[in-house]
N, C-alpha and C positions, 0 to 999 in steps of 0.2 A: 504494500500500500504506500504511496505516495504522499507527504504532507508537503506544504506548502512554507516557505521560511517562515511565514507571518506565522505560520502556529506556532513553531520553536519560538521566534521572538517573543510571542507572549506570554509560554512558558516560562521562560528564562527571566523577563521581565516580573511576571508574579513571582518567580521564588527567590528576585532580588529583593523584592519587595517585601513579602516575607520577612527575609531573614535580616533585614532593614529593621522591622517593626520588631523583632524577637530580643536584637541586640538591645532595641530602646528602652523596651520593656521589663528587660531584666536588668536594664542600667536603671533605672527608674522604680527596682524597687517591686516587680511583678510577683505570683505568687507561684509555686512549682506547677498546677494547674493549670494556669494561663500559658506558662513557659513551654509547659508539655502540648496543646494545645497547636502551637504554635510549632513546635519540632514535631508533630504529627503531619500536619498542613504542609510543612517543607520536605518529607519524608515523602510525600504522597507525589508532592509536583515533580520531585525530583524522579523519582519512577515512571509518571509520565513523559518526562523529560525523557529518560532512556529509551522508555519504551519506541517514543515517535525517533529517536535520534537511531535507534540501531532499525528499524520497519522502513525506513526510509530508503528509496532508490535513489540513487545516486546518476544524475545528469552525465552524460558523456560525449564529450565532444566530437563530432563527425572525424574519422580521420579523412 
């Protein structure tokens, strides 16, 4: 199956984001719930992340 870059980018962009938000939160004093939470949600995209990065066809150029 074929994805599209824009999916990876969004991927990657949510689990920047993510892990953005996890940093803040446990700088700030979050609670091991919230924290876990959060290391769930990054755990999860990052799988998806693999999943689309290894399923992907690979473009090749005409020789």
């Amino acid at each position: 199956m074929e994805h599209s870059f824009r999916e990876l980018d969004d991927l990657i962009l949510h689990l920047k984001g993510l892990v953005l938000v996890h940093r803040l939160r446990e700088r700030d004093g979050a609670n091991a719930g919230e924290l876990d939470m959060y290391a769930e949600a990054i755990d999860q995209v990052r799988d998806q992340l693999a999943d689309v990065a290894t399923s992907s066809t690979p473009h090749r150029a005409a020789a």
